[in-house]
CHARMM-style PDB file with segment names, atoms N, HN, CA, C and O in Angstrom:
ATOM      1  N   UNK     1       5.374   0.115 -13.394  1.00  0.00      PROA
ATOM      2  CA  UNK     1       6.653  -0.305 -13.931  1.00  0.00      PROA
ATOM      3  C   UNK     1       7.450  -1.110 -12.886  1.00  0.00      PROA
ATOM      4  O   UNK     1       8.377  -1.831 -13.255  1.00  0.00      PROA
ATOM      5  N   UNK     2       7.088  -0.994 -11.519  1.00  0.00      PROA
ATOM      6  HN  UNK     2       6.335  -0.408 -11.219  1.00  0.00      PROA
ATOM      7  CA  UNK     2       7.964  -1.472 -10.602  1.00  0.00      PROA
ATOM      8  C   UNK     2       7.792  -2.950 -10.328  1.00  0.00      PROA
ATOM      9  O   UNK     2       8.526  -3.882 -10.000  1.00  0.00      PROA
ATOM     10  N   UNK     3       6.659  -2.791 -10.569  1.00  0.00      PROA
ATOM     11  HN  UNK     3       6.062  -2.034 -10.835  1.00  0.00      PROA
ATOM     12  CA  UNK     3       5.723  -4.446 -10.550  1.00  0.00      PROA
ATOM     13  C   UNK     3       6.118  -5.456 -11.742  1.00  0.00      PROA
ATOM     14  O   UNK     3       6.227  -6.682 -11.741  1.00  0.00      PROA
ATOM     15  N   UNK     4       6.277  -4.592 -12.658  1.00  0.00      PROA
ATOM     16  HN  UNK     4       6.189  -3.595 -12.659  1.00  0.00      PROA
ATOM     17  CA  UNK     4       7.290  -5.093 -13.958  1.00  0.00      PROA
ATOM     18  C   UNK     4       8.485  -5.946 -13.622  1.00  0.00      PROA
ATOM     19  O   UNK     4       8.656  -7.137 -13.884  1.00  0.00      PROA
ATOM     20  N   UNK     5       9.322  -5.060 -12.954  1.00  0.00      PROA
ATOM     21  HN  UNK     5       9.183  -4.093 -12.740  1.00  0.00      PROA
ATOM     22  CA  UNK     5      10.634  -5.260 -12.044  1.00  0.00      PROA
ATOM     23  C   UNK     5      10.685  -6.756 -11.432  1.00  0.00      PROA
ATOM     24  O   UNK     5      11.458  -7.677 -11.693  1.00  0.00      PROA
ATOM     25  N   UNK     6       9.540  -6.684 -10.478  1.00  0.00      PROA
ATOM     26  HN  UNK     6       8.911  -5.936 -10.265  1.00  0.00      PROA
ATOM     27  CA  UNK     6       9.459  -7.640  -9.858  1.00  0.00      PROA
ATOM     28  C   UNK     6       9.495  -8.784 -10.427  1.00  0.00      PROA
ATOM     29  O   UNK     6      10.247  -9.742 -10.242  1.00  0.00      PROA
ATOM     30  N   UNK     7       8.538  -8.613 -11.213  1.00  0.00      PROA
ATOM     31  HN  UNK     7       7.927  -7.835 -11.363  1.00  0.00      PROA
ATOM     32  CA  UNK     7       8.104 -10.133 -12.101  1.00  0.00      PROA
ATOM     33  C   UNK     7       9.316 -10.834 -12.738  1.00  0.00      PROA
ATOM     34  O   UNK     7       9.622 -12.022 -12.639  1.00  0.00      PROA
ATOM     35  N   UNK     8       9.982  -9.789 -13.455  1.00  0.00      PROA
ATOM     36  HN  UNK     8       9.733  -8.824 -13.534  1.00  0.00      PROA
ATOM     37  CA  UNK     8      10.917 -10.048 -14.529  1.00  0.00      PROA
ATOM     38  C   UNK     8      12.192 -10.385 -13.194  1.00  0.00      PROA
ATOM     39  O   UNK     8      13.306 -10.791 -13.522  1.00  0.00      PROA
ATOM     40  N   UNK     9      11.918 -10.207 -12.089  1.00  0.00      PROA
ATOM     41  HN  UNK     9      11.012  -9.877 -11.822  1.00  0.00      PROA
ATOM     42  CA  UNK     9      13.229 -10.085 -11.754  1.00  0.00      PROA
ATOM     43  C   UNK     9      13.158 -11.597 -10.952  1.00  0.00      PROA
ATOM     44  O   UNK     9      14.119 -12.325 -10.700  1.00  0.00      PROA
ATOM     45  N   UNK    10      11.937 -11.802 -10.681  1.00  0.00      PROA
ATOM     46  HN  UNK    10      11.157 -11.210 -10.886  1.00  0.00      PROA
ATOM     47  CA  UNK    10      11.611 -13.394 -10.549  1.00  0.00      PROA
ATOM     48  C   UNK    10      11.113 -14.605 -11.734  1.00  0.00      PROA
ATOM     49  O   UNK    10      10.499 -15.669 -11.653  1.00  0.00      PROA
ATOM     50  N   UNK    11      11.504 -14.108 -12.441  1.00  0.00      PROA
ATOM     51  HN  UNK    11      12.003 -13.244 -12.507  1.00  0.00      PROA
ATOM     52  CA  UNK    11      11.799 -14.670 -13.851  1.00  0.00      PROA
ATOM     53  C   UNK    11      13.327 -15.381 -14.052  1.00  0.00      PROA
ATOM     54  O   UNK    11      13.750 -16.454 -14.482  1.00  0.00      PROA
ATOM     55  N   UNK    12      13.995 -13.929 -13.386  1.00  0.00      PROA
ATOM     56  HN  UNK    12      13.652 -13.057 -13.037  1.00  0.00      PROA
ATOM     57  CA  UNK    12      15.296 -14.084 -13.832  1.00  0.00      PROA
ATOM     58  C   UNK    12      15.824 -15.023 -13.164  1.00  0.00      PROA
ATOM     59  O   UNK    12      16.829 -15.614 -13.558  1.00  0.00      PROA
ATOM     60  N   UNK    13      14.994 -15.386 -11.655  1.00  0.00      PROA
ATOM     61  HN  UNK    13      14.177 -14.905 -11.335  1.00  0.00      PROA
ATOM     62  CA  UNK    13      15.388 -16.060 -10.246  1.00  0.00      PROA
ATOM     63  C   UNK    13      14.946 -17.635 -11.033  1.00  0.00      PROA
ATOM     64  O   UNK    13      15.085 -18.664 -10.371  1.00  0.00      PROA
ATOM     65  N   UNK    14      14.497 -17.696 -12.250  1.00  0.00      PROA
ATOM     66  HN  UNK    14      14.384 -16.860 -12.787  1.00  0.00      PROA
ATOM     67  CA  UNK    14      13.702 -19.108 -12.443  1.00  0.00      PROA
ATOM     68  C   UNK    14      12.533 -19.584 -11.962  1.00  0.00      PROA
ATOM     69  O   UNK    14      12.440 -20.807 -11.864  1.00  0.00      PROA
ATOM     70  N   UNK    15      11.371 -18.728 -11.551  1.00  0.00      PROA
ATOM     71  HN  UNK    15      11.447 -17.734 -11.631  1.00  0.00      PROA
ATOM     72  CA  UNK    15       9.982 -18.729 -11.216  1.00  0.00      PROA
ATOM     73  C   UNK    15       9.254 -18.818 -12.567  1.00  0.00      PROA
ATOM     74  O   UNK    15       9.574 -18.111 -13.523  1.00  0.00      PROA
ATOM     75  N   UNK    16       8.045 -19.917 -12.609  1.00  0.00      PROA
ATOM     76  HN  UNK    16       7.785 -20.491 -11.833  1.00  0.00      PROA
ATOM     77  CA  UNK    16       7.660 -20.064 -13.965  1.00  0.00      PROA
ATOM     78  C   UNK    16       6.407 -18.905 -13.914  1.00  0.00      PROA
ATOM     79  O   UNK    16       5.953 -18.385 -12.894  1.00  0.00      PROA
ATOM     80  N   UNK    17       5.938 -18.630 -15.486  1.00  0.00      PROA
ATOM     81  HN  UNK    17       6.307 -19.052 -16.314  1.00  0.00      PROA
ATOM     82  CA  UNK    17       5.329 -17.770 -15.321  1.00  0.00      PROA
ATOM     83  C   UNK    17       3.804 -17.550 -14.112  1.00  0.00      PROA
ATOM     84  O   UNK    17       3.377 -16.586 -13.477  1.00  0.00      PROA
ATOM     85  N   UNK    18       3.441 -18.750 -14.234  1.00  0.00      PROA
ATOM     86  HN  UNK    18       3.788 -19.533 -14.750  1.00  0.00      PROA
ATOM     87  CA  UNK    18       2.268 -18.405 -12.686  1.00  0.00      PROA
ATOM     88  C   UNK    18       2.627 -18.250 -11.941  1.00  0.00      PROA
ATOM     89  O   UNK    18       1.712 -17.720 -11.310  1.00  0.00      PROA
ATOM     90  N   UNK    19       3.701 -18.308 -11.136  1.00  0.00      PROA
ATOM     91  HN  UNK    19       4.444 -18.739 -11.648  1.00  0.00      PROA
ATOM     92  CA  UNK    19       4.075 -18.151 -10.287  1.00  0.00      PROA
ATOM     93  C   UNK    19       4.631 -16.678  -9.895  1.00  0.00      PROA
ATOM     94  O   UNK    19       4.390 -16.084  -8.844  1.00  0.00      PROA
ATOM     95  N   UNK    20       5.494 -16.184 -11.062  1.00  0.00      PROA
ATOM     96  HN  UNK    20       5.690 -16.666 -11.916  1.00  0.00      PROA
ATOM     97  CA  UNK    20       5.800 -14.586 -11.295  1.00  0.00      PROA
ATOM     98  C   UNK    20       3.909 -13.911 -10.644  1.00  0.00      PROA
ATOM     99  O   UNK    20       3.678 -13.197  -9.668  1.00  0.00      PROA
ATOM    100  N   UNK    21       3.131 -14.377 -11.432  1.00  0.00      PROA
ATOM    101  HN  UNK    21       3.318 -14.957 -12.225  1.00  0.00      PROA
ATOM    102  CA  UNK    21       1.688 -13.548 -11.467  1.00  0.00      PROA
ATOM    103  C   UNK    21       1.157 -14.148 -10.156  1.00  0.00      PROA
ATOM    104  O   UNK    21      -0.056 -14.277 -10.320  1.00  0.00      PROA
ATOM    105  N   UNK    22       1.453 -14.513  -9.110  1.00  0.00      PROA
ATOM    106  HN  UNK    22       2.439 -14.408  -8.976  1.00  0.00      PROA
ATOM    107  CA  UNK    22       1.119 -14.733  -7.960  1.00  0.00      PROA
ATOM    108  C   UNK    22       1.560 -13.971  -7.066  1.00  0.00      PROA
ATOM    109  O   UNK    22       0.966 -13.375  -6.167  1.00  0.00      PROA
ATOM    110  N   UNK    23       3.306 -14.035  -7.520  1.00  0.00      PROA
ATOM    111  HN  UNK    23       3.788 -14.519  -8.250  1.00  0.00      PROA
ATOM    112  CA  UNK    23       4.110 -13.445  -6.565  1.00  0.00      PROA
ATOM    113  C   UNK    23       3.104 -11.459  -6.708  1.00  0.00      PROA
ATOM    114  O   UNK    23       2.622 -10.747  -5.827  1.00  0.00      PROA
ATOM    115  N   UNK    24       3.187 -11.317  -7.896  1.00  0.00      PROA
ATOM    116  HN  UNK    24       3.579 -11.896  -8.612  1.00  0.00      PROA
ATOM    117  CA  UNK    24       3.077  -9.572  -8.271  1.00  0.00      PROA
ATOM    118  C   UNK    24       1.622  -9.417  -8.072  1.00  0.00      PROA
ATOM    119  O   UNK    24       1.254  -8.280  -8.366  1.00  0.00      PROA
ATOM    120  N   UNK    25       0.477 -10.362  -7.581  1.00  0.00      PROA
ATOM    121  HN  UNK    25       0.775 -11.286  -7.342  1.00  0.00      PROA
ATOM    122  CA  UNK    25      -0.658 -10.268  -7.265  1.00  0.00      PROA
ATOM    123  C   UNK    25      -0.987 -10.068  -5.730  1.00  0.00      PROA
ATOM    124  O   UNK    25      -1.928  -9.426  -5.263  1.00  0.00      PROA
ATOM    125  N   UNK    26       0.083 -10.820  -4.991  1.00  0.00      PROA
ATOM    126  HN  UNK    26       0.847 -11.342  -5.370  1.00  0.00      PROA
ATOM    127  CA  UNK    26       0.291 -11.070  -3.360  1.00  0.00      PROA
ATOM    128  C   UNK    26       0.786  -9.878  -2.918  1.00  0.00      PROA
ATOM    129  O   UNK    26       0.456  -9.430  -1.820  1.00  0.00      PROA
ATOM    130  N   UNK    27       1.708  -9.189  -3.808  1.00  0.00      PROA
ATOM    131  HN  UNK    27       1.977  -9.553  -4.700  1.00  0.00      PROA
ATOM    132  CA  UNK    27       2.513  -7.545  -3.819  1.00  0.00      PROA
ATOM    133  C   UNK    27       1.556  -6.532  -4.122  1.00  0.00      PROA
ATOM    134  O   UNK    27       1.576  -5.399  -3.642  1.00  0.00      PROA
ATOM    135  N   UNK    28       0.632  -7.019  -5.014  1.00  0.00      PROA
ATOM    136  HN  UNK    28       0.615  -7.940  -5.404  1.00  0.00      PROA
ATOM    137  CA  UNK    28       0.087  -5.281  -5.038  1.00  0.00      PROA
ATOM    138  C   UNK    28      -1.230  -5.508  -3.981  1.00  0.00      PROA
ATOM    139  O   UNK    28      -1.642  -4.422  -3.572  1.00  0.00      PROA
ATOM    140  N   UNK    29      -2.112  -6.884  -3.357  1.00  0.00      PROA
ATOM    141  HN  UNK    29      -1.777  -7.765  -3.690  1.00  0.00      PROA
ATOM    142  CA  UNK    29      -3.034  -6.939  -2.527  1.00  0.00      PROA
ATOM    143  C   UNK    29      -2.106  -6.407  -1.108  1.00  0.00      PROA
ATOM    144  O   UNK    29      -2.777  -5.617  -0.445  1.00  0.00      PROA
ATOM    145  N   UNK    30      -0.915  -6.636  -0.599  1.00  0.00      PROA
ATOM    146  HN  UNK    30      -0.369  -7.278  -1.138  1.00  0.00      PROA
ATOM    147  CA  UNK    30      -0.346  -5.917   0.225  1.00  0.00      PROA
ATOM    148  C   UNK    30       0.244  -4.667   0.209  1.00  0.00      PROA
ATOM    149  O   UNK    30       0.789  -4.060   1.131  1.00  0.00      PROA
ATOM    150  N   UNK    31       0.056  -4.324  -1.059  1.00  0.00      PROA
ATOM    151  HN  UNK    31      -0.386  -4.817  -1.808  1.00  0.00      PROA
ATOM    152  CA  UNK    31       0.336  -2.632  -1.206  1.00  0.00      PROA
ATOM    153  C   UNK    31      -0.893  -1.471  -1.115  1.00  0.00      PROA
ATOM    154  O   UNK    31      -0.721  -0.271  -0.904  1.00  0.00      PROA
ATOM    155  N   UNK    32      -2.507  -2.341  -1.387  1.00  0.00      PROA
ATOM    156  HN  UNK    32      -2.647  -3.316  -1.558  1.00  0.00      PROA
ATOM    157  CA  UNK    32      -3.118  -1.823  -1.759  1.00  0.00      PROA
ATOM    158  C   UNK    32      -3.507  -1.558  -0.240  1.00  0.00      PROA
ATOM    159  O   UNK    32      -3.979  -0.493   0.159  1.00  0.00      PROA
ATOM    160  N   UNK    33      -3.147  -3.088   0.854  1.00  0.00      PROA
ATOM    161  HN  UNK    33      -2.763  -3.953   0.530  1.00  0.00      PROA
ATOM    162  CA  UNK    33      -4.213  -3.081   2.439  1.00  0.00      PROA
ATOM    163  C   UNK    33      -3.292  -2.345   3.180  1.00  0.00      PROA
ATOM    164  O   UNK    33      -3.550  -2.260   4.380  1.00  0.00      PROA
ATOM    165  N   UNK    34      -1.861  -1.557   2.607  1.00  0.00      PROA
ATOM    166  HN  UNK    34      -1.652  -1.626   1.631  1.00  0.00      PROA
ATOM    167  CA  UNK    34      -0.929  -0.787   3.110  1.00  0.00      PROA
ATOM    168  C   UNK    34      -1.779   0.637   2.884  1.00  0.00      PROA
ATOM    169  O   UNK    34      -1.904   1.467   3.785  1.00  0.00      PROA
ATOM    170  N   UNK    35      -2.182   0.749   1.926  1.00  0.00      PROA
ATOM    171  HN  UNK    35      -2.080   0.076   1.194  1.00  0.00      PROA
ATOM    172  CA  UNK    35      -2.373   2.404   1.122  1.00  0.00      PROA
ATOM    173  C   UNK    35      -3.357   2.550   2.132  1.00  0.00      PROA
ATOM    174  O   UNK    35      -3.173   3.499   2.894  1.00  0.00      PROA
ATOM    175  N   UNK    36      -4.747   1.567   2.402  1.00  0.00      PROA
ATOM    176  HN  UNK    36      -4.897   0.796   1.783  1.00  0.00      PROA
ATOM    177  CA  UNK    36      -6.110   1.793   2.589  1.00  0.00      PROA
ATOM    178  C   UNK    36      -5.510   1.763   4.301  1.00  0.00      PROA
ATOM    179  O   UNK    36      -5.843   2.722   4.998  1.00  0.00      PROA
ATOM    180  N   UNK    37      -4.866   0.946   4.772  1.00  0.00      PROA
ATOM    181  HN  UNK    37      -4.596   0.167   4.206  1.00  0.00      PROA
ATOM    182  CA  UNK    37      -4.575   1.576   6.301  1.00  0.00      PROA
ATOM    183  C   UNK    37      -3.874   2.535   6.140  1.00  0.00      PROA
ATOM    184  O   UNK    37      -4.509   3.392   6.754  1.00  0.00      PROA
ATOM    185  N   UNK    38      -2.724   3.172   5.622  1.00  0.00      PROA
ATOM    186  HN  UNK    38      -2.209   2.475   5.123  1.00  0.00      PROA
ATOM    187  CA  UNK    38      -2.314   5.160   5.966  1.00  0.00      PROA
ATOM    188  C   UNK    38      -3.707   5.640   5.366  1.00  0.00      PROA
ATOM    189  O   UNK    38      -4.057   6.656   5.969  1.00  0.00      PROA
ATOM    190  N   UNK    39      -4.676   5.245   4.336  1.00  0.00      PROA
ATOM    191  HN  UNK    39      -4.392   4.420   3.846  1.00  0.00      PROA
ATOM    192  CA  UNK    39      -6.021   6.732   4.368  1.00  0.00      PROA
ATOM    193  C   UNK    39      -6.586   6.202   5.765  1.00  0.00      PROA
ATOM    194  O   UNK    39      -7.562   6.885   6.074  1.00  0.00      PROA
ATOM    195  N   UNK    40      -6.412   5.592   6.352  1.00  0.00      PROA
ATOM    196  HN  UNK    40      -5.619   5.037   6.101  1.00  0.00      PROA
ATOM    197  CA  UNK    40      -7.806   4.985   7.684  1.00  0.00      PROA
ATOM    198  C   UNK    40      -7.046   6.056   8.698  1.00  0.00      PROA
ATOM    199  O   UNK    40      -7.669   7.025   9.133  1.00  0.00      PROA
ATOM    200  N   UNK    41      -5.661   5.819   9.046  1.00  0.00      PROA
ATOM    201  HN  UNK    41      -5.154   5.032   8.693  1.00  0.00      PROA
ATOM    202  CA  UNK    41      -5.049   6.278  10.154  1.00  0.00      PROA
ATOM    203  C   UNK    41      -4.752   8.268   9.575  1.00  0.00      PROA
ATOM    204  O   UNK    41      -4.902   9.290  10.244  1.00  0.00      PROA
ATOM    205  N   UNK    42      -4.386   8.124   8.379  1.00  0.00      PROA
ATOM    206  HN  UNK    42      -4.264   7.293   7.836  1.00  0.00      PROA
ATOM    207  CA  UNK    42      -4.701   9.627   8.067  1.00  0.00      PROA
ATOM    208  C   UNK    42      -5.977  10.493   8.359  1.00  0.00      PROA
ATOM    209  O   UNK    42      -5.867  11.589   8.907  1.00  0.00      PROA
ATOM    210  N   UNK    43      -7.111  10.010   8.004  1.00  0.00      PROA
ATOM    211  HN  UNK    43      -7.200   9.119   7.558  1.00  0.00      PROA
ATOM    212  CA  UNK    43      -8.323  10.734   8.548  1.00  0.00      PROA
ATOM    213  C   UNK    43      -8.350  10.427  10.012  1.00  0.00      PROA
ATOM    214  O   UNK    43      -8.632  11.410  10.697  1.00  0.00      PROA
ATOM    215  N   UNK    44      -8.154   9.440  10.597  1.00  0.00      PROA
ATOM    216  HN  UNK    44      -7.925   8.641  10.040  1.00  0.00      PROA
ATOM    217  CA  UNK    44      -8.073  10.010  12.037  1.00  0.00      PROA
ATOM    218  C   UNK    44      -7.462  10.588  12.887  1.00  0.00      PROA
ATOM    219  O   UNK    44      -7.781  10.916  14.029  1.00  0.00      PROA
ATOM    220  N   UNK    45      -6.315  10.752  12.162  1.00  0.00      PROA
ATOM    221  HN  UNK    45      -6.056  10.485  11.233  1.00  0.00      PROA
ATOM    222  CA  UNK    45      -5.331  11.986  12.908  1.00  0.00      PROA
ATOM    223  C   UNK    45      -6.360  13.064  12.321  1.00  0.00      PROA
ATOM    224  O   UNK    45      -7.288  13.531  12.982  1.00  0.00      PROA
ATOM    225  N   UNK    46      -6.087  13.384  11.044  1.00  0.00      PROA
ATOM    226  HN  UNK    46      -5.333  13.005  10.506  1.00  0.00      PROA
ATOM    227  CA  UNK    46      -6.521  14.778  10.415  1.00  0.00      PROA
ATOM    228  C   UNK    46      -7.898  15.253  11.353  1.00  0.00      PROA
ATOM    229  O   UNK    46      -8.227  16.439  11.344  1.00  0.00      PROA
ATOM    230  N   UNK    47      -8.588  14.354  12.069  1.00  0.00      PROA
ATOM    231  HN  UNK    47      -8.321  13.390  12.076  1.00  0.00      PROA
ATOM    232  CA  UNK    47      -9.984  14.807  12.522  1.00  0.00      PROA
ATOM    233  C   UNK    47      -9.439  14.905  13.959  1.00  0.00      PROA
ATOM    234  O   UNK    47     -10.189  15.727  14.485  1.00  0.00      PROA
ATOM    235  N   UNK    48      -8.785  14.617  14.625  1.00  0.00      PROA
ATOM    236  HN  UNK    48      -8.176  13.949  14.197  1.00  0.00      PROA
ATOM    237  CA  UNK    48      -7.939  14.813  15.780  1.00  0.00      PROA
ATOM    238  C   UNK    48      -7.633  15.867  15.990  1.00  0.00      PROA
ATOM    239  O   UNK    48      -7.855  16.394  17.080  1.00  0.00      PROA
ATOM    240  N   UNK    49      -6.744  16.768  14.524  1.00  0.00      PROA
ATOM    241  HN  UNK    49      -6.563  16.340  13.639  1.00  0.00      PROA
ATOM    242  CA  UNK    49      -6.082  18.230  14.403  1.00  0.00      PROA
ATOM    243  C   UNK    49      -7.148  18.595  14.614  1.00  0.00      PROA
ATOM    244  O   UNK    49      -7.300  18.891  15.799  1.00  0.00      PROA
ATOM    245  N   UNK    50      -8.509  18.800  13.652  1.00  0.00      PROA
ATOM    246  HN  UNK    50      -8.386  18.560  12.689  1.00  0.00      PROA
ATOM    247  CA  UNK    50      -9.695  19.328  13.633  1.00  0.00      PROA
ATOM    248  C   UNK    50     -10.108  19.636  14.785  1.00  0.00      PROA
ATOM    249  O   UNK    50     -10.193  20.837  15.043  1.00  0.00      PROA
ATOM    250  N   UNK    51     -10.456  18.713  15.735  1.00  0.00      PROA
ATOM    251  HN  UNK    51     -10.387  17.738  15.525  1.00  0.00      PROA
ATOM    252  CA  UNK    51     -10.954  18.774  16.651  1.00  0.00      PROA
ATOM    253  C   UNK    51      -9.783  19.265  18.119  1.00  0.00      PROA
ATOM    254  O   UNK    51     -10.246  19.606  19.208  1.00  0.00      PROA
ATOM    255  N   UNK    52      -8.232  19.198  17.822  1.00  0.00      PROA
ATOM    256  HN  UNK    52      -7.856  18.922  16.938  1.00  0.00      PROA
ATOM    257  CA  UNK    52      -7.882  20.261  19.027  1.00  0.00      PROA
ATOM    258  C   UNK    52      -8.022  21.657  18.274  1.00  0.00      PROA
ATOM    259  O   UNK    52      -7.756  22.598  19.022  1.00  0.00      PROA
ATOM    260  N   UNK    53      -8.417  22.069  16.816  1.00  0.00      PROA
ATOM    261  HN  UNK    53      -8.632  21.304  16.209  1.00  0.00      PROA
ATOM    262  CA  UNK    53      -8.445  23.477  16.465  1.00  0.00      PROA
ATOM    263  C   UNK    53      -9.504  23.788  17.163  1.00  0.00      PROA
ATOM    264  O   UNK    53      -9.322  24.839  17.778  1.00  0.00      PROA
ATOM    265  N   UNK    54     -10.375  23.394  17.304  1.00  0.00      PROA
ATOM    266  HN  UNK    54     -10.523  22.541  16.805  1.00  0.00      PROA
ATOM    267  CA  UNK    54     -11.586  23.792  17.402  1.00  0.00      PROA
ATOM    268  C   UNK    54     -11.696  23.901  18.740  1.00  0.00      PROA
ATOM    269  O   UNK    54     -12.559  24.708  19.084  1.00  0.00      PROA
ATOM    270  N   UNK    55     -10.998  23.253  19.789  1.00  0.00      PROA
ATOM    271  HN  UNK    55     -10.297  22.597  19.510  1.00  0.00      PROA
ATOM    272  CA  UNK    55     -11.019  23.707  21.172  1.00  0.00      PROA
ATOM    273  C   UNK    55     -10.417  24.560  21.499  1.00  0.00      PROA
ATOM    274  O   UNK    55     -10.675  25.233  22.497  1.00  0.00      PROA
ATOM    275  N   UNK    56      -9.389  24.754  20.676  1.00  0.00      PROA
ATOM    276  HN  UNK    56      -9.179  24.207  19.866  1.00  0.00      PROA
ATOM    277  CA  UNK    56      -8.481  26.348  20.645  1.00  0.00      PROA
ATOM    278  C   UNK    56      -9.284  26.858  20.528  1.00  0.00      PROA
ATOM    279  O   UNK    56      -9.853  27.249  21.547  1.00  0.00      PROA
ATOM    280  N   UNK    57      -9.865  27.195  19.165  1.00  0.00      PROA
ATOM    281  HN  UNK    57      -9.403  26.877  18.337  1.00  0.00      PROA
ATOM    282  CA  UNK    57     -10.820  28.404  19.060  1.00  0.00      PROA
ATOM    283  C   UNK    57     -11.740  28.570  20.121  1.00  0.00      PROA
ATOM    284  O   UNK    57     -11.673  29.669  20.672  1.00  0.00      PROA
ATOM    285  N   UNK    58     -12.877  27.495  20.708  1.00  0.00      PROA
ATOM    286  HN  UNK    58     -12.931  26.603  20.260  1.00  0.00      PROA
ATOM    287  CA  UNK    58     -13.719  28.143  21.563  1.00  0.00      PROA
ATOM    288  C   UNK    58     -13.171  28.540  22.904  1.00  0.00      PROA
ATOM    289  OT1 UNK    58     -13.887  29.127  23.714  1.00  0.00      PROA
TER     290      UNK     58
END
């Protein structure tokens, strides 16, 4: 719905319609290489924790 937002709201700015579907295509390929770097940097912390638990324990 937010992507909706966008479009329509560069609609409203006077962007013709290809251009709306460029803009909201350029937005979600940088939302998506946002998501996939926090899972990259999330599993390597999370295996970080892992691995000082595990020196605790032994």
């Amino acid at each position: 719905m937010k992507l909706q937002i966008i479009q329509i709201s560069f609609g409203n700015l006077g962007a013709d319609a290809r251009k709306q579907d460029e803009i909201v295509k350029g937005v979600v390929k940088r939302l998506n290489e946002l998501y996939n770097e926090y899972k990259r940097v999330g599993s390597v912390v999370s295996q970080i924790d892992e691995d000082e638990v595990d020196d605790e324990v032994a």
